[in-house]
C-alpha positions in Angstrom: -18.0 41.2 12.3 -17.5 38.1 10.0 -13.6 38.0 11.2 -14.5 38.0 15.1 -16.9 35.1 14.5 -14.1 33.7 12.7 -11.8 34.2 15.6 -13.9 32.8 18.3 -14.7 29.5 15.8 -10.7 29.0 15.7 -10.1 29.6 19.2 -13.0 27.3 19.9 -11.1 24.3 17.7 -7.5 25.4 19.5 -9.2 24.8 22.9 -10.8 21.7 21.6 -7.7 20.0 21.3 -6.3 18.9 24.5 -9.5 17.7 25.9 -10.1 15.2 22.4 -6.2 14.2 22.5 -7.3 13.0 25.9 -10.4 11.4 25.0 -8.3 9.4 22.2 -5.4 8.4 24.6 -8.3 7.3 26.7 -9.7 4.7 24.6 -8.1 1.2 23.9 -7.9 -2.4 24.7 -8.0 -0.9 28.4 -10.3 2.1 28.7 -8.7 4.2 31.1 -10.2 7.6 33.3 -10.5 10.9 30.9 -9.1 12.4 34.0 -5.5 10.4 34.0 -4.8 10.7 30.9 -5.7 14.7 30.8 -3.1 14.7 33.8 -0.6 12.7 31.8 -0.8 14.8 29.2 -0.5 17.6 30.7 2.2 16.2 33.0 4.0 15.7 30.1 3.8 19.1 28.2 4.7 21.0 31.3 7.5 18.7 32.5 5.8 18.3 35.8 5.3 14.4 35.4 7.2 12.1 38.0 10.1 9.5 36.6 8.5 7.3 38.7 5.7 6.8 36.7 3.3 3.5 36.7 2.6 1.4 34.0 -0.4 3.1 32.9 1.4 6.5 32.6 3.9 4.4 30.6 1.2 3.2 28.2 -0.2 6.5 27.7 2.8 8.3 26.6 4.8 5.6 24.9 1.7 3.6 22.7 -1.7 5.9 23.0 0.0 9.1 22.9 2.0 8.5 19.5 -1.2 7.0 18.0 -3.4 10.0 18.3 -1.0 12.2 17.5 -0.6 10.6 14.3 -4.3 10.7 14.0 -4.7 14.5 14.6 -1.5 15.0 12.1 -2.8 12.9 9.6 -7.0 14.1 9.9 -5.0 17.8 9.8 -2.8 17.3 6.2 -5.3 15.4 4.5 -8.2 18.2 5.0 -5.5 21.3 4.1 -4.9 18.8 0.9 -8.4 18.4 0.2 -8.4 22.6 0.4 -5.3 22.5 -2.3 -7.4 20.3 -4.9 -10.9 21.5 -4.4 -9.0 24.9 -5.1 -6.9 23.5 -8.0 -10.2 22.0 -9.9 -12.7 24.5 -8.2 -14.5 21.8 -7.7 -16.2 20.5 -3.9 -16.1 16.8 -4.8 -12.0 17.0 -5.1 -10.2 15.2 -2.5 -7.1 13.2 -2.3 -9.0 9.7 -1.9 -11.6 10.2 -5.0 -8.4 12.0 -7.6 -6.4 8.7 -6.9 -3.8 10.3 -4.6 -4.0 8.1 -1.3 -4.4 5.3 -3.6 -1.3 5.5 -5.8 0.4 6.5 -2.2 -0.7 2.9 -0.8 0.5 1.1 -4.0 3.8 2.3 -3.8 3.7 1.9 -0.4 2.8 -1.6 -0.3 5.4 -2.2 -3.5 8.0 -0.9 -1.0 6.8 -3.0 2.4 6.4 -6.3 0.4 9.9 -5.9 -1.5 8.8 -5.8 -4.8 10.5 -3.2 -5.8 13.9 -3.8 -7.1 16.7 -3.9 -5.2 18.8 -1.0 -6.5 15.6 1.2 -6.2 14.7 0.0 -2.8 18.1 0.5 -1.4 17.5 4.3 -2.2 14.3 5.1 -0.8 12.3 4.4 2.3 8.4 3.8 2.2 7.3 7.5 2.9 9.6 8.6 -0.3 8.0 5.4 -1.9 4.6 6.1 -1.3 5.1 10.4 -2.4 6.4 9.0 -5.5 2.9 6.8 -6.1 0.8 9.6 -5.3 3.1 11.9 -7.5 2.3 9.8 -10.6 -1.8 8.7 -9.9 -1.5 13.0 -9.0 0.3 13.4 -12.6 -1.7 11.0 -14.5 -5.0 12.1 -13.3 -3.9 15.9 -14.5 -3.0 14.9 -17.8 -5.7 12.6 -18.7 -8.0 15.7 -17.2 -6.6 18.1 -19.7 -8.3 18.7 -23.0 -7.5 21.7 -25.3 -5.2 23.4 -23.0 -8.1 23.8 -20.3 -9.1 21.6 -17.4 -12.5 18.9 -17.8 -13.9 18.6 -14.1 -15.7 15.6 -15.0 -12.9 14.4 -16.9 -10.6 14.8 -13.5 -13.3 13.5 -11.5 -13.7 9.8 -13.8 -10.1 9.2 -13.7 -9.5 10.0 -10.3 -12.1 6.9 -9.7 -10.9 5.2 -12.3 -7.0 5.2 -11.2 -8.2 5.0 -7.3 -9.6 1.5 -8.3 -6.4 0.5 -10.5 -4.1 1.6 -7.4 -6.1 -0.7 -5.2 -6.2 -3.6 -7.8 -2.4 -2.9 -7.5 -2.2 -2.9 -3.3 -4.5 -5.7 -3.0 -2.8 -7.9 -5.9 1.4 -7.6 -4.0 -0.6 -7.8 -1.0 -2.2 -10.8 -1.6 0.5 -12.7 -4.1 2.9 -12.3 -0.6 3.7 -15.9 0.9 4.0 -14.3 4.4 0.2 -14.2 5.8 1.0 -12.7 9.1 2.2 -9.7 6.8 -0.7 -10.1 4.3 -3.2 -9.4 7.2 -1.2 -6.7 8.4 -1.2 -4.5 5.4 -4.5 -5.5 4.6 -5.7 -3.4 7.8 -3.1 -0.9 7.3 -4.9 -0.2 3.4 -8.3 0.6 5.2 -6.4 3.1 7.1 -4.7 2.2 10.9 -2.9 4.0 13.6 -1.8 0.9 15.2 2.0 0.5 16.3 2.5 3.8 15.1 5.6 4.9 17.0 7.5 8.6 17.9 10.2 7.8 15.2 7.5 8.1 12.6 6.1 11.4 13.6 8.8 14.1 13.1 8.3 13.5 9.5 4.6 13.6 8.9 4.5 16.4 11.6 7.0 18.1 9.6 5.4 17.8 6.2 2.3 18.6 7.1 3.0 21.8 9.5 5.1 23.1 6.3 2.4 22.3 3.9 0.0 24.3 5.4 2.1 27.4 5.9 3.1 27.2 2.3 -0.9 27.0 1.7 -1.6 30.0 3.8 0.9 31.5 2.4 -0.6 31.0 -1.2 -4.1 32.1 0.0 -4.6 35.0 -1.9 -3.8 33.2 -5.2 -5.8 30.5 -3.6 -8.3 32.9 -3.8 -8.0 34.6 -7.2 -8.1 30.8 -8.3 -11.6 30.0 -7.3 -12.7 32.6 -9.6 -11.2 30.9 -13.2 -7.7 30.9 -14.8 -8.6 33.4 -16.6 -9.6 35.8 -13.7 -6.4 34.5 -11.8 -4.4 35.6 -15.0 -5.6 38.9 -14.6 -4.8 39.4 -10.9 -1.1 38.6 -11.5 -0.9 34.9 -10.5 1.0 32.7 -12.2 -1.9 29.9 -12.3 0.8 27.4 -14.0 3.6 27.6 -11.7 0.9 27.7 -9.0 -1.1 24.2 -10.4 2.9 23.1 -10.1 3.2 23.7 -6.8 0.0 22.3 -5.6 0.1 19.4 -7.6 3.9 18.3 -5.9 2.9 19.3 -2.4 -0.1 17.5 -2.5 1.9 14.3 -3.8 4.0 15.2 -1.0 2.2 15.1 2.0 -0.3 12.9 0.9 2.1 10.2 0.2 3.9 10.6 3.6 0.6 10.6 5.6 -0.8 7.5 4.2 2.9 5.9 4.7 2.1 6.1 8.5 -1.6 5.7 8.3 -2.3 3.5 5.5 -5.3 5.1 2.7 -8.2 6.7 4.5 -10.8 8.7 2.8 -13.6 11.2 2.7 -11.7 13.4 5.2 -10.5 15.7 2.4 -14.2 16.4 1.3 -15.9 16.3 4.3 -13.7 19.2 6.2 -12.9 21.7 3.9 -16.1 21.7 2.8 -17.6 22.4 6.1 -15.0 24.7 7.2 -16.1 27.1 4.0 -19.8 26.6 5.3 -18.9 28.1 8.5 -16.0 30.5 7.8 -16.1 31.5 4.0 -14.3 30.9 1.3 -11.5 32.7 1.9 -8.7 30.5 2.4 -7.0 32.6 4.8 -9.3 31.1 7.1 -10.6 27.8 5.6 -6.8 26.4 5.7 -6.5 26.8 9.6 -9.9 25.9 10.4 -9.3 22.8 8.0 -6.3 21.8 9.8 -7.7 21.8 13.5 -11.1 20.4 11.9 -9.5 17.8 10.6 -7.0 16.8 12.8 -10.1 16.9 16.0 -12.4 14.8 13.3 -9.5 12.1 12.4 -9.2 11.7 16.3 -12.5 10.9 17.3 -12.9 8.6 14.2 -10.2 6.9 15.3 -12.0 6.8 19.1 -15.0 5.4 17.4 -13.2 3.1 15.6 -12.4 1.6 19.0 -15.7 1.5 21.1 -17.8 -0.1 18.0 -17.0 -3.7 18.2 -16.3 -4.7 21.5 -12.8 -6.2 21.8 -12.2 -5.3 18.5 -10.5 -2.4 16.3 -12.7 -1.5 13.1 -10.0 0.3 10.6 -10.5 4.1 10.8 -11.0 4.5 6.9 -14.2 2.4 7.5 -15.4 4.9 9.9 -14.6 8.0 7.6 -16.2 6.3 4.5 -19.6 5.6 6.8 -19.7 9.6 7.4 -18.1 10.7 3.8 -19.9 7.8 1.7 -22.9 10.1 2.5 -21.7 13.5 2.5 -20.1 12.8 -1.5 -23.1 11.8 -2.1 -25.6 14.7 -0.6 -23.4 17.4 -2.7 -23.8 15.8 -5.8 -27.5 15.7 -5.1 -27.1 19.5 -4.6 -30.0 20.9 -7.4 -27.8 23.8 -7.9 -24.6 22.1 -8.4 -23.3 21.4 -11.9 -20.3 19.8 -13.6 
């Protein structure tokens, strides 16, 4: 009974998604009909759309279409990440934003953009192996300084996830800042609070890539997934091998995390809000929680990023503004939870 409602609350989100791509492709400096752009797109996905088409078409598939894409791609790998770490720490209040993960992603990042790393590294690397190797290190440092007598300290994770978000953003801010370019300064500036503007169909395959991969490998770990959220101990005892598995989670998380925010800049709350709502209305099991996550997410990161548009007239607020205004809240209503404890 429980897995038919399941079904139906997947098949729901899958049928959801067209009609918000086309609400987000809709939405701009020009608002255009819901209509067009739902013919576009589907013009588009079954090959049926004219060469000649007009400027508008144009727009919609070369600038909007990219942007939301990136939006769903992004809203999806950040909530299956925020599955991976509330998992790893058993714990509702992990997500990549509060450990420290999209921050040290942004400061190396933003090391990378402004030049500031040295040459001989630089020449090596581009900004979304850059950013995977800051969140591999705040990811690293958080676990380490977490770890007391061989076991885990939740509150211990959670204070040094804070504490190295805010030293990765001193970082950002300070090679931000220190650069003589201002036209560049302002730039990242937005990009930090989290932007899909200019974001183009050569930086897609990548993040689409990482995060489709990421969550297979995460459904594919569900079961240990599972045993996990019961203790190490338990996990032990079920025949998972809860070190190799922390391993795992720990590099993929670095992984996609760090190549979302190098297309999106650091945007938060999405890893906590999602996956906790999709356990609230599918269970814990994380044979369903991951895919639910992943269309949840990826539908939520779109219409932020739709809101973000129609608040200030003229204007485009940052999208990691509009997440904190609905996650700011939500972090803060779980903790408040009477029967929740550290």
């Amino acid at each position: 009974m429980k897995d038919s409602r399941n079904h139906i609350v997947l098949g729901i989100l899958i049928l959801a998604i067209l009609p918000v791509l086309g609400l987000g492709m809709a939405f701009g400096s020009v608002s255009l009909p819901l209509g067009f752009t739902l013919k576009t797109l589907m013009g588009a996905i079954t090959g049926s759309l004219s060469p000649e088409t007009d400027r508008m078409a144009e727009i919609v598939l070369q600038i909007r279409l990219p942007r939301t894409l990136a939006a769903f791609i992004v809203g999806a790998g950040l909530s299956i990440i925020g599955v991976a770490m509330q998992a790893l720490v058993r714990n509702p209040l992990a997500e990549p934003y509060v450990l420290g993960v999209s921050g040290g992603a942004s400061a190396g990042a933003s090391l990378f953009y402004m030049g500031l790393i040295p040459t001989f590294i630089a020449a090596r690397i581009d900004m979304p192996l850059a950013a995977f190797l800051g969140a591999l290190t705040a990811i690293t440092l958080v676990y380490v300084v977490a770890r007391s007598s061989g076991r885990l300290s939740v509150s211990r994770l959670l204070l040094a996830g804070v504490a190295l978000a805010a030293f990765m953003a001193a970082i950002s801010a300070f090679v931000t800042l220190a650069s003589p370019d201002a036209n560049k300064t302002r730039a990242v500036l937005f990009w930090l609070m989290g932007s899909f503007n200019g974001v183009t169909w050569a930086e897609l395959p990548i993040a689409v890539f990482v995060t489709v991969v990421g969550g297979l490998i995460l459904f594919g770990l569900a079961r240990p997934l599972d045993a996990l959220l019961s203790g190490e101990e338990s996990a032990l005892s079920l025949g998972v091998r809860v070190e190799g598995l922390k391993k795992v989670l720990i590099i993929l998380s670095a992984l996609v995390t760090g190549v979302l925010v190098s297309i999106s800049g650091a945007i938060g709350f999405v890893g906590l809000i999602i996956p906790h709502s999709a356990r609230s209305v599918l269970g814990i099991s994380h044979r369903w929680v991951i895919p639910g996550a992943f269309l949840a997410g990826g539908l939520f990161m779109v219409l932020a990023d739709t809101l973000s548009q129609l608040v200030l007239p003229g204007q485009q607020l940052p999208v990691g503004i509009v997440t904190a205004l609905c996650g700011v809240p939500f972090f803060l209503m779980i903790l408040r939870r009477t029967d929740y404890q550290f």
